[in-house]
N, CA, C and O atoms as CSV, one atom per row, in Angstrom:
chain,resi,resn,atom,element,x,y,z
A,1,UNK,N,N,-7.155,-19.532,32.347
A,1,UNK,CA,C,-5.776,-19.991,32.404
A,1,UNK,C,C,-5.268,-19.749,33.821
A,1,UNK,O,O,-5.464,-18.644,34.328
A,2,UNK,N,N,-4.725,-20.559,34.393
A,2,UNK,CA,C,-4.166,-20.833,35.734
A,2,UNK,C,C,-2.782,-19.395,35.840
A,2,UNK,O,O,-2.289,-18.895,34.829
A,3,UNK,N,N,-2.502,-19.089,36.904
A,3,UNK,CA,C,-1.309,-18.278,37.027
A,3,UNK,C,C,0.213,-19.746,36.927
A,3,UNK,O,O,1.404,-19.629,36.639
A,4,UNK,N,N,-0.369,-20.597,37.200
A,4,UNK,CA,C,0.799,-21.821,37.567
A,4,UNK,C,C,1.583,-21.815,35.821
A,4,UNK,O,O,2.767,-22.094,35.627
A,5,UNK,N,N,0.798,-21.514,34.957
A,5,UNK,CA,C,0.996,-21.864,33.481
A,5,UNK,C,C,2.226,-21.190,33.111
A,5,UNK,O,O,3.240,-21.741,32.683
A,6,UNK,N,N,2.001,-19.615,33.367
A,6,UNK,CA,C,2.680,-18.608,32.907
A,6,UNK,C,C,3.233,-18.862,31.265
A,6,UNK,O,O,2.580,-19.593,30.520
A,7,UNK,N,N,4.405,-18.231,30.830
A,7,UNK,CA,C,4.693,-18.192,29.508
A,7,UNK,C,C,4.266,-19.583,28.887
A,7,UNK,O,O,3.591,-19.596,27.858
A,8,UNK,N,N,4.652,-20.742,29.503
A,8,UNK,CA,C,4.692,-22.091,28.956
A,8,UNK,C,C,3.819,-22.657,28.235
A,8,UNK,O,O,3.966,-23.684,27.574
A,9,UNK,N,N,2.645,-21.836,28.368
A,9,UNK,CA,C,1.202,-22.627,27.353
A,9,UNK,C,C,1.332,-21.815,26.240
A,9,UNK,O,O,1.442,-20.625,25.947
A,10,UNK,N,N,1.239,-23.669,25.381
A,10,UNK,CA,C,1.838,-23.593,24.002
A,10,UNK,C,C,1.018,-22.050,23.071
A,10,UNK,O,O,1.654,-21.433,22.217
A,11,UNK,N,N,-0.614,-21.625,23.516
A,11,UNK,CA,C,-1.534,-21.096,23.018
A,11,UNK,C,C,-0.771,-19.233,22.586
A,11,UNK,O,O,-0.967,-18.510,21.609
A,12,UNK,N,N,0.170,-19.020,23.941
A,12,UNK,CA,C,0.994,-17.662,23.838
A,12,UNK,C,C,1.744,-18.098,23.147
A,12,UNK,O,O,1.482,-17.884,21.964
A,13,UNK,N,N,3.197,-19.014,23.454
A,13,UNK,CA,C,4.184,-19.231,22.677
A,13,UNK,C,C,3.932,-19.185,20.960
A,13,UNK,O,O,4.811,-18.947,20.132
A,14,UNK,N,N,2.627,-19.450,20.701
A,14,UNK,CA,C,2.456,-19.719,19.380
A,14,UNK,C,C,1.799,-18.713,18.840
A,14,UNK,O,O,1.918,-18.555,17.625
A,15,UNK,N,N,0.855,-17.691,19.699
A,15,UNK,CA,C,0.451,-16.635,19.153
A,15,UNK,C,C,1.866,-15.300,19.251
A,15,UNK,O,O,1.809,-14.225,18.654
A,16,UNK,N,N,3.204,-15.813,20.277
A,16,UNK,CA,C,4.122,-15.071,20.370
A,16,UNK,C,C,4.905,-15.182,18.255
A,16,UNK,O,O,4.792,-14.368,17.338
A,17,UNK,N,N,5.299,-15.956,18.286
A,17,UNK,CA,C,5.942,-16.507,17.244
A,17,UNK,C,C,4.793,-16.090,15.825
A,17,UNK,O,O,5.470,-15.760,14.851
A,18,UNK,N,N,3.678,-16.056,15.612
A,18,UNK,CA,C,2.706,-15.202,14.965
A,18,UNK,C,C,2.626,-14.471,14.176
A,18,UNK,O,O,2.459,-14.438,12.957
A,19,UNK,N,N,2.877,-13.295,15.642
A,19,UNK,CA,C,2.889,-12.118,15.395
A,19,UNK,C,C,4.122,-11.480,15.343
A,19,UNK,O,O,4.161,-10.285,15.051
A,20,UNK,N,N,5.857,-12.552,15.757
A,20,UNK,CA,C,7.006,-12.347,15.157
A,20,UNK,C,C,6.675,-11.862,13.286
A,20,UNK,O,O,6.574,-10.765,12.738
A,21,UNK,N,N,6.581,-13.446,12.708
A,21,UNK,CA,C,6.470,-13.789,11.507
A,21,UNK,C,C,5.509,-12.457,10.754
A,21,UNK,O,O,5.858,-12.002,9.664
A,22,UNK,N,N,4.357,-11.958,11.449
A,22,UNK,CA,C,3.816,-10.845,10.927
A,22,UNK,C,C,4.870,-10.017,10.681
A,22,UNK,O,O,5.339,-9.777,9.568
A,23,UNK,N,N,5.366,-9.432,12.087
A,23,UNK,CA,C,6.229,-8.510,12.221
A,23,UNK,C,C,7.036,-8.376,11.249
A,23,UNK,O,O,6.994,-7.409,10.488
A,24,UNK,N,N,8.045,-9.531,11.134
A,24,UNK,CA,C,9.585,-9.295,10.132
A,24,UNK,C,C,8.720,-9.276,8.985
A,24,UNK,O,O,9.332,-8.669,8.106
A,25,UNK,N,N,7.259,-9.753,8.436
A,25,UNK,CA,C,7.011,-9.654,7.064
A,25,UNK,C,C,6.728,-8.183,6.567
A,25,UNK,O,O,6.696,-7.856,5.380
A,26,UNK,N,N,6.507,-7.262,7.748
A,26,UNK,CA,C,6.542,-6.102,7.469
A,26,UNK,C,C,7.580,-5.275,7.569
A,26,UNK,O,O,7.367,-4.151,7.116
A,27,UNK,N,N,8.745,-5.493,8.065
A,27,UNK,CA,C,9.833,-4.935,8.082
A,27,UNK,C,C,10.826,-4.660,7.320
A,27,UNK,O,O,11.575,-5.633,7.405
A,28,UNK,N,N,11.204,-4.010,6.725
A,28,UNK,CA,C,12.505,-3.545,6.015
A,28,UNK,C,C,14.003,-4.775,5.812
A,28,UNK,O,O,14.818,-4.953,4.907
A,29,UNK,N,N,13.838,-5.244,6.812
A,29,UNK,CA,C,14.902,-6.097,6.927
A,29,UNK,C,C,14.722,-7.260,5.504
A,29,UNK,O,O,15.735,-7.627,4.910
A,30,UNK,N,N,13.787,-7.590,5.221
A,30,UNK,CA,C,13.122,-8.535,4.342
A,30,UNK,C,C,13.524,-8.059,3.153
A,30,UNK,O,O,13.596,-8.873,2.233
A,31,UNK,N,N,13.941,-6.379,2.843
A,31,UNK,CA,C,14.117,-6.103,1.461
A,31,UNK,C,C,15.669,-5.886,1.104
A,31,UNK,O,O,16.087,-5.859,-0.054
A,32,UNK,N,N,16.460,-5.735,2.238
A,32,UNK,CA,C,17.760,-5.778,2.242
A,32,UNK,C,C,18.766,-7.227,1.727
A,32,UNK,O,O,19.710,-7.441,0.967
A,33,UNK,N,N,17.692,-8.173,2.876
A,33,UNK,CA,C,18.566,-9.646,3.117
A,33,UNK,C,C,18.316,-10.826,1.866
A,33,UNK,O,O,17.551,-10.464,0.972
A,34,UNK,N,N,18.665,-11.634,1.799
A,34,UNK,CA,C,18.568,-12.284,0.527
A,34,UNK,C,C,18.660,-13.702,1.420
A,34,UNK,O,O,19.457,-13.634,2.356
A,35,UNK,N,N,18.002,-14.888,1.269
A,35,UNK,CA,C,17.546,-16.197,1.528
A,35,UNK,C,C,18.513,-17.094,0.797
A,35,UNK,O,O,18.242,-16.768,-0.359
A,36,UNK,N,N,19.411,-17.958,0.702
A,36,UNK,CA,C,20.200,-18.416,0.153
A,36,UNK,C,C,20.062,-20.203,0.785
A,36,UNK,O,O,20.458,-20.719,1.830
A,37,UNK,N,N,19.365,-20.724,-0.332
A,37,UNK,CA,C,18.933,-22.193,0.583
A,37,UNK,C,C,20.496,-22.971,-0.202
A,37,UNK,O,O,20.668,-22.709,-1.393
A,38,UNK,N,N,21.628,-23.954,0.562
A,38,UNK,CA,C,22.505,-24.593,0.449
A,38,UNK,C,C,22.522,-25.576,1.084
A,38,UNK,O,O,22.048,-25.866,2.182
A,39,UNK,N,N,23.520,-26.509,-0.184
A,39,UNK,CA,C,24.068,-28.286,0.526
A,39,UNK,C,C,25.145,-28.574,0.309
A,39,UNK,O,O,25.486,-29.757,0.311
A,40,UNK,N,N,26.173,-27.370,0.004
A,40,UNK,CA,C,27.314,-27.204,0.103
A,40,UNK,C,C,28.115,-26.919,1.064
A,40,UNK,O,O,27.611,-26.364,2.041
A,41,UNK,N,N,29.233,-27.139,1.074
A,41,UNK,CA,C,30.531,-26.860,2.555
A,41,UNK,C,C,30.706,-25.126,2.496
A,41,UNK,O,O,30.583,-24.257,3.359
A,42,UNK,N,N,30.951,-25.100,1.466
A,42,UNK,CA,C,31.011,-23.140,1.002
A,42,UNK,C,C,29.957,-22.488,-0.044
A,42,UNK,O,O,29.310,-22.988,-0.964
A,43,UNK,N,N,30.005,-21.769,0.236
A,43,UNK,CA,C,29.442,-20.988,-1.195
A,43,UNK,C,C,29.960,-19.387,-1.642
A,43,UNK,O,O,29.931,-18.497,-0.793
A,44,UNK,N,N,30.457,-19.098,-3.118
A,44,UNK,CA,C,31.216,-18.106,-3.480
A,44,UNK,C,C,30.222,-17.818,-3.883
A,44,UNK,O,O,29.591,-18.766,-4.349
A,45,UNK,N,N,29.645,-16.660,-3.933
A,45,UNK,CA,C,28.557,-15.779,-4.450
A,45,UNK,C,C,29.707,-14.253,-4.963
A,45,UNK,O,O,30.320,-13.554,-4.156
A,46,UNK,N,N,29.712,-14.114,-6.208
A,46,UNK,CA,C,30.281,-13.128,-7.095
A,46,UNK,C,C,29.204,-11.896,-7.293
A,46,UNK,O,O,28.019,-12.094,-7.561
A,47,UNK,N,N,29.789,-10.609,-7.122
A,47,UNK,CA,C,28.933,-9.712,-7.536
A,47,UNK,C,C,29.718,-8.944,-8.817
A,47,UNK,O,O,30.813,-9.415,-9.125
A,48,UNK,N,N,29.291,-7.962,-9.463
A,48,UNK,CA,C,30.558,-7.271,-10.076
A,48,UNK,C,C,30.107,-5.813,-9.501
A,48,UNK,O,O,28.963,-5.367,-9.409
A,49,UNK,N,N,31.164,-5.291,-9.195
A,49,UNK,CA,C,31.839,-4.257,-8.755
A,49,UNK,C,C,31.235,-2.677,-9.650
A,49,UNK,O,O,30.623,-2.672,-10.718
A,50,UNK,N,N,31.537,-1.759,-9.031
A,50,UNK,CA,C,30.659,-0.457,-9.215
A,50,UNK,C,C,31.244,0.412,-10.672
A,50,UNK,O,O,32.432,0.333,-10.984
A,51,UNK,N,N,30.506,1.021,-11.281
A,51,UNK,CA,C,30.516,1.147,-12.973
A,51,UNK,C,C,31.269,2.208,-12.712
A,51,UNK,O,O,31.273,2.883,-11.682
A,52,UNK,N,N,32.039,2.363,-13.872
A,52,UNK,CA,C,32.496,3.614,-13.999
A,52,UNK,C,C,31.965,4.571,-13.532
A,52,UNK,O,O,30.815,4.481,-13.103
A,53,UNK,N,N,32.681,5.773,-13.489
A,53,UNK,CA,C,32.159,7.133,-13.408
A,53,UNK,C,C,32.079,7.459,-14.510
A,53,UNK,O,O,32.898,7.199,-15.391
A,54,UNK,N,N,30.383,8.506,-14.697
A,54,UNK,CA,C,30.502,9.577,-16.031
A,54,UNK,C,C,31.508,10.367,-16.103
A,54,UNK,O,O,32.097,10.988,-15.218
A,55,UNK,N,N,31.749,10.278,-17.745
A,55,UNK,CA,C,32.760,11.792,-17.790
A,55,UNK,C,C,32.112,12.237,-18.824
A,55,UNK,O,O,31.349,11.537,-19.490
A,56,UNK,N,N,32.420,13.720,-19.097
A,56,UNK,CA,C,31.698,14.381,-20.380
A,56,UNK,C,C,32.260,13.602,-21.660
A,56,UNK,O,O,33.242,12.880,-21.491
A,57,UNK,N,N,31.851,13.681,-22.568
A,57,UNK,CA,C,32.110,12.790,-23.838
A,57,UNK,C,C,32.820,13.773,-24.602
A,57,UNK,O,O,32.043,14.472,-25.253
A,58,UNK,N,N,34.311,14.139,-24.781
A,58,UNK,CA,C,35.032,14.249,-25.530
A,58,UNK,C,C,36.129,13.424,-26.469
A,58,UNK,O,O,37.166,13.077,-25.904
A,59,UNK,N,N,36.019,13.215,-27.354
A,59,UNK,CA,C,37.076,12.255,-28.395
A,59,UNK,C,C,36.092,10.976,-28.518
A,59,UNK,O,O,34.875,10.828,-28.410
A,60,UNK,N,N,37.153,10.146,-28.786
A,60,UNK,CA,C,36.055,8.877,-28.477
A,60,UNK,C,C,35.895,8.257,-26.896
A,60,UNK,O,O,36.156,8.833,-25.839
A,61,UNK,N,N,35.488,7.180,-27.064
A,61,UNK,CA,C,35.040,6.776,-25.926
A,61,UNK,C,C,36.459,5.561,-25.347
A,61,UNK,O,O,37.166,4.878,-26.088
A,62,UNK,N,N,36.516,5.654,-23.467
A,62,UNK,CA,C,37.367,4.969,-23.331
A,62,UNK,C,C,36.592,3.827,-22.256
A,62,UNK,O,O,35.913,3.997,-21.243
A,63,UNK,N,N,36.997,2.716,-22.920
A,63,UNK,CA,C,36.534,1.492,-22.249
A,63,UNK,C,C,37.198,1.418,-20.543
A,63,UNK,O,O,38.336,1.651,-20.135
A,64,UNK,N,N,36.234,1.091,-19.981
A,64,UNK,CA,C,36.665,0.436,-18.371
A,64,UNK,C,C,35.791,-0.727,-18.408
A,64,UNK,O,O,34.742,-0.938,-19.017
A,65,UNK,N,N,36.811,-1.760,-17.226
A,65,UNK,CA,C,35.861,-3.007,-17.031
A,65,UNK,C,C,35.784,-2.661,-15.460
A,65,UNK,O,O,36.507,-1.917,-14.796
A,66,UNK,N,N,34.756,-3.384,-15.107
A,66,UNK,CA,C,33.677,-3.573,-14.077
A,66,UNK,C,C,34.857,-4.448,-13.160
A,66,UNK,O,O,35.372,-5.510,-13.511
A,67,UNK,N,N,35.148,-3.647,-11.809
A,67,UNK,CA,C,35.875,-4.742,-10.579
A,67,UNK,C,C,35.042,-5.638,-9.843
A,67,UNK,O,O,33.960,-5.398,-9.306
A,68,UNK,N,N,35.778,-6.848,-9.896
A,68,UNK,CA,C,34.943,-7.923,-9.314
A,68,UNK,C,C,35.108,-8.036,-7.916
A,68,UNK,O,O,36.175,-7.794,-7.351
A,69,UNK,N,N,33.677,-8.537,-7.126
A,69,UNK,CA,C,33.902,-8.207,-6.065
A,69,UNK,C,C,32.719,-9.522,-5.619
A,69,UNK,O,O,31.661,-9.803,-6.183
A,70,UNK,N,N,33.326,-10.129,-4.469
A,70,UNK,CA,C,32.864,-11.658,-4.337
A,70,UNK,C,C,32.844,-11.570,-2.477
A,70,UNK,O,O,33.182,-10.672,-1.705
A,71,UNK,N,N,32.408,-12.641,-2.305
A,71,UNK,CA,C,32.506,-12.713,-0.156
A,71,UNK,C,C,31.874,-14.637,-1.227
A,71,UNK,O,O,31.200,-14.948,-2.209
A,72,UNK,N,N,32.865,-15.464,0.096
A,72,UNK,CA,C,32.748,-16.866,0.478
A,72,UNK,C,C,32.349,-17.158,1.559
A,72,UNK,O,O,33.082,-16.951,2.526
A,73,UNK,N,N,30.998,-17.757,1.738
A,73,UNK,CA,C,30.570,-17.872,2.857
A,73,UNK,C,C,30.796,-19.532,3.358
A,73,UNK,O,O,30.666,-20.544,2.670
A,74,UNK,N,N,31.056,-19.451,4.336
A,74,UNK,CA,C,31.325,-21.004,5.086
A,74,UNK,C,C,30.466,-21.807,5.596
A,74,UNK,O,O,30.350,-21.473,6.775
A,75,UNK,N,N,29.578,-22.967,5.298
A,75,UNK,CA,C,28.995,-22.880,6.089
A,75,UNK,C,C,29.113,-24.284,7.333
A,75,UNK,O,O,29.463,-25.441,7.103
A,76,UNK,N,N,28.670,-23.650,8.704
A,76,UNK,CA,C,29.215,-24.451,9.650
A,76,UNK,C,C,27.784,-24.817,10.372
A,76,UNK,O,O,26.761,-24.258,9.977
A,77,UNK,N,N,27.748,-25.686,11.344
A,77,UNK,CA,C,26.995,-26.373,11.881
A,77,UNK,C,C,26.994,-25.348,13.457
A,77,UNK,O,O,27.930,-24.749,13.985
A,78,UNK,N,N,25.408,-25.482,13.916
A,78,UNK,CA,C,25.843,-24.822,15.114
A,78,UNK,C,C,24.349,-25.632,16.046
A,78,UNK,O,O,23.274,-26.107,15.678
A,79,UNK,N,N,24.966,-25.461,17.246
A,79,UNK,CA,C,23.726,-26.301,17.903
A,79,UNK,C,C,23.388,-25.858,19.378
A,79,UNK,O,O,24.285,-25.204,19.909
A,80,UNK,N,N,22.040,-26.137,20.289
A,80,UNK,CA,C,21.907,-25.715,21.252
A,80,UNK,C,C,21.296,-26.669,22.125
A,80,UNK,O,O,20.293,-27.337,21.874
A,81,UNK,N,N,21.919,-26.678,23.075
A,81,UNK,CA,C,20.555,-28.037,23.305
A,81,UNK,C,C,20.901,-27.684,25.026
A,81,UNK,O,O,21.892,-27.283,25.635
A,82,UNK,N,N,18.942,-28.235,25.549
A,82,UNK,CA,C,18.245,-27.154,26.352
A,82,UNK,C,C,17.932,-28.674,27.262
A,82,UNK,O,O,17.198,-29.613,26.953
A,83,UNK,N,N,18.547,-28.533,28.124
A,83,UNK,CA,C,17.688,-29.748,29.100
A,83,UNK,C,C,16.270,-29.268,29.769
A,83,UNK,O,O,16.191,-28.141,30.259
A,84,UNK,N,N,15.343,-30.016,29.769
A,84,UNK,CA,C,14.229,-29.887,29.987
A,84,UNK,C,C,13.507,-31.170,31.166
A,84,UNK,O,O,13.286,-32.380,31.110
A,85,UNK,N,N,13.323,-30.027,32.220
A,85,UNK,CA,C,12.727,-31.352,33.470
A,85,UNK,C,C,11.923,-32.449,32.543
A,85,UNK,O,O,11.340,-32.121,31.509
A,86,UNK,N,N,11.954,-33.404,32.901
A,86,UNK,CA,C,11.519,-35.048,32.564
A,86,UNK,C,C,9.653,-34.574,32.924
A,86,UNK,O,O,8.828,-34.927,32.081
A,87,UNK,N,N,9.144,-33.767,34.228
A,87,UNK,CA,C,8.079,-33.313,35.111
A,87,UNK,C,C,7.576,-32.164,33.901
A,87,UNK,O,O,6.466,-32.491,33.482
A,88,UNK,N,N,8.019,-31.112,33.343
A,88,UNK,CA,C,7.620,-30.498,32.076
A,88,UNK,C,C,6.953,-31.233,31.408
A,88,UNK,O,O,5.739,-31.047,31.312
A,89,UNK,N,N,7.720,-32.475,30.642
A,89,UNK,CA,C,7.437,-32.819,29.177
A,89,UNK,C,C,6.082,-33.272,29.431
A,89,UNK,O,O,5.095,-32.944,28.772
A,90,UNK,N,N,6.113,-34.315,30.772
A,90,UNK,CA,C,5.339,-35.195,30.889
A,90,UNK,C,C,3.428,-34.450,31.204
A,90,UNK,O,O,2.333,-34.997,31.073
A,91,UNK,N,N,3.789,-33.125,31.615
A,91,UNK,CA,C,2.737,-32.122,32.180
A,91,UNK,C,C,2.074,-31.320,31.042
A,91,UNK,O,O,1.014,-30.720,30.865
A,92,UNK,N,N,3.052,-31.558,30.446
A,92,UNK,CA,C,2.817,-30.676,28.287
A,92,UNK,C,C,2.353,-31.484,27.646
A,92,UNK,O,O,2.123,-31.272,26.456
């Protein structure tokens, strides 16, 4: 491989990106985050809210309900765009 190449040959870029995809498949982050595929403008995703507390059981029992607890996510369009010498494409 030529020094002229540097990052640009596709052979790194693609063994870069790789060993990303290895990476995050081993990472923690993967067990936290949740994948949410949409073709909607919003989406309300509802959770319910944290259980009572124990108490010791004297008399009978007293009912509580569960607080609801929700996040609306928006979703928006976002874009980047990268001019690229005409002398690149044509050399790639």
């Amino acid at each position: 491989m030529s020094a002229n190449k540097g990052l640009s040959s596709r052979a790194i870029i693609g063994s870069f990106y790789n060993r990303l995809d290895v990476a995050q498949e081993a990472s923690w982050v993967t067990d936290l985050g949740m994948l949410f595929q949409t073709d909607q403008e919003s989406e309300t995703y509802k959770w319910l809210g944290m259980a009572p507390a124990m108490r010791e059981w004297v008399g009978g029992r007293h009912s509580k309900g569960l607080r609801e607890n929700g996040i609306t996510i928006e979703n928006k369009k976002f874009e980047a765009t990268m001019g690229v010498p005409v002398d690149w494409m044509r050399r790639d």
